[in-house]
C-alpha positions in Angstrom: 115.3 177.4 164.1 117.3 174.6 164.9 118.1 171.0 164.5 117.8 167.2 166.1 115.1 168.1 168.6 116.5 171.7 169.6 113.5 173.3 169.9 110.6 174.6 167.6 109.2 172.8 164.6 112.2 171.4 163.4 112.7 169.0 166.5 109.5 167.4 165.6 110.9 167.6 161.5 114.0 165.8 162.7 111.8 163.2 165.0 110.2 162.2 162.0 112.9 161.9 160.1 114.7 159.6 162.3 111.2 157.7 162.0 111.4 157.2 158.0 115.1 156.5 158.3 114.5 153.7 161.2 111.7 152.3 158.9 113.3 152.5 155.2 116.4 150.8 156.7 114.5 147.5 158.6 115.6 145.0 155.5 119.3 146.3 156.0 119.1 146.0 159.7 118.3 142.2 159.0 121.6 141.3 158.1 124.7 142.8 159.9 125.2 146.9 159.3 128.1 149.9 159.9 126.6 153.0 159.9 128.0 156.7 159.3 128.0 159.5 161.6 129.1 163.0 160.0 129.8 164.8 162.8 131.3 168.1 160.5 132.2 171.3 162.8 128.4 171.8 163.9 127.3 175.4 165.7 126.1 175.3 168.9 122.4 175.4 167.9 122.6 172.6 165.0 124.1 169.6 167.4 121.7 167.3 168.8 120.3 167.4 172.0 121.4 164.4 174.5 116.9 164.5 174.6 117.0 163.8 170.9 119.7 161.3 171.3 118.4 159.7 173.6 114.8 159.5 172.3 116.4 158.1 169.3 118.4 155.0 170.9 115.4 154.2 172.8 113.6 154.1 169.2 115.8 151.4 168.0 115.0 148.0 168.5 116.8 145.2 170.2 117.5 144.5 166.3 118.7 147.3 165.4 121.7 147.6 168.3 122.8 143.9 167.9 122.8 144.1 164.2 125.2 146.6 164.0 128.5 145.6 163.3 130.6 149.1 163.2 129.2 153.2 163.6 132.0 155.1 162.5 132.2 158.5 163.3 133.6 160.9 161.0 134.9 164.6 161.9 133.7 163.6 165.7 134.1 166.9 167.9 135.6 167.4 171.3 131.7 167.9 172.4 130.5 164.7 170.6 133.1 162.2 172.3 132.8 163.9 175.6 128.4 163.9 174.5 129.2 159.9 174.4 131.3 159.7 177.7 128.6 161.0 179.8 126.2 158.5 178.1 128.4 155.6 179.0 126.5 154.7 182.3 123.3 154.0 180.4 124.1 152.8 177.2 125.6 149.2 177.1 129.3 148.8 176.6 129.2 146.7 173.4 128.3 149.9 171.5 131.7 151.5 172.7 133.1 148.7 171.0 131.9 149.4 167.8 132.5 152.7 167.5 135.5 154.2 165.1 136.1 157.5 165.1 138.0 158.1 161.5 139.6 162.3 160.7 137.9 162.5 157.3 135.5 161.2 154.7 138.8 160.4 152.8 140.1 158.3 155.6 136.5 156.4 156.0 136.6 155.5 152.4 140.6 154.6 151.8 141.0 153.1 155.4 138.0 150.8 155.4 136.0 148.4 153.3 132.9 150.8 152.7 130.5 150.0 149.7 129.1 153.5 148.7 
């Protein structure tokens, strides 16, 4: 089986997911938010689909995108940065903005304010 909307029963596990994620987090979304991608040396079948990823950014509200103040991205692979340039023309440019791409969990968490 795989993950983030591969294929199978798990695409529609990791759909829902993202659902209960999206709602638990709508007090913190309020206020300004960074977020935290783990990106960590994923196989071919457990990356996420540009379907899933897309199906995800169109789930977020307007709230949600203007909220956030920084998405770091932690371990990011060749295939997620070059996942992110071919998303470019559709997704606005202020999210490009806020992205960080940081080596390690030990660089996200000496470099940067982070409370854990």
């Amino acid at each position: 089986r795989s993950r983030c909307g591969a294929g199978g029963g798990a695409a529609l596990m990791y759909d829902e997911l993202f659902l209960l994620l999206v709602h638990m987090l709508q007090p913190v979304v309020v206020r300004g938010y960074s977020a935290v991608l783990l990106c960590a040396k994923l196989a071919k079948h457990e990356r996420p689909t540009l379907r899933f990823l897309r199906q995800s950014h169109r789930t977020l509200t307007r709230e949600h995108k203007k909220n956030l103040k920084r998405l770091y991205v932690v371990d990011g692979a060749r295939w997620f940065k070059l996942l992110l340039q071919l998303c470019k023309p559709f997704v606005s440019s202020k999210l490009f903005k806020k992205i960080a791409y940081v080596a390690s969990r030990a660089e996200l968490l000496g470099a940067h304010k982070i409370d854990c």
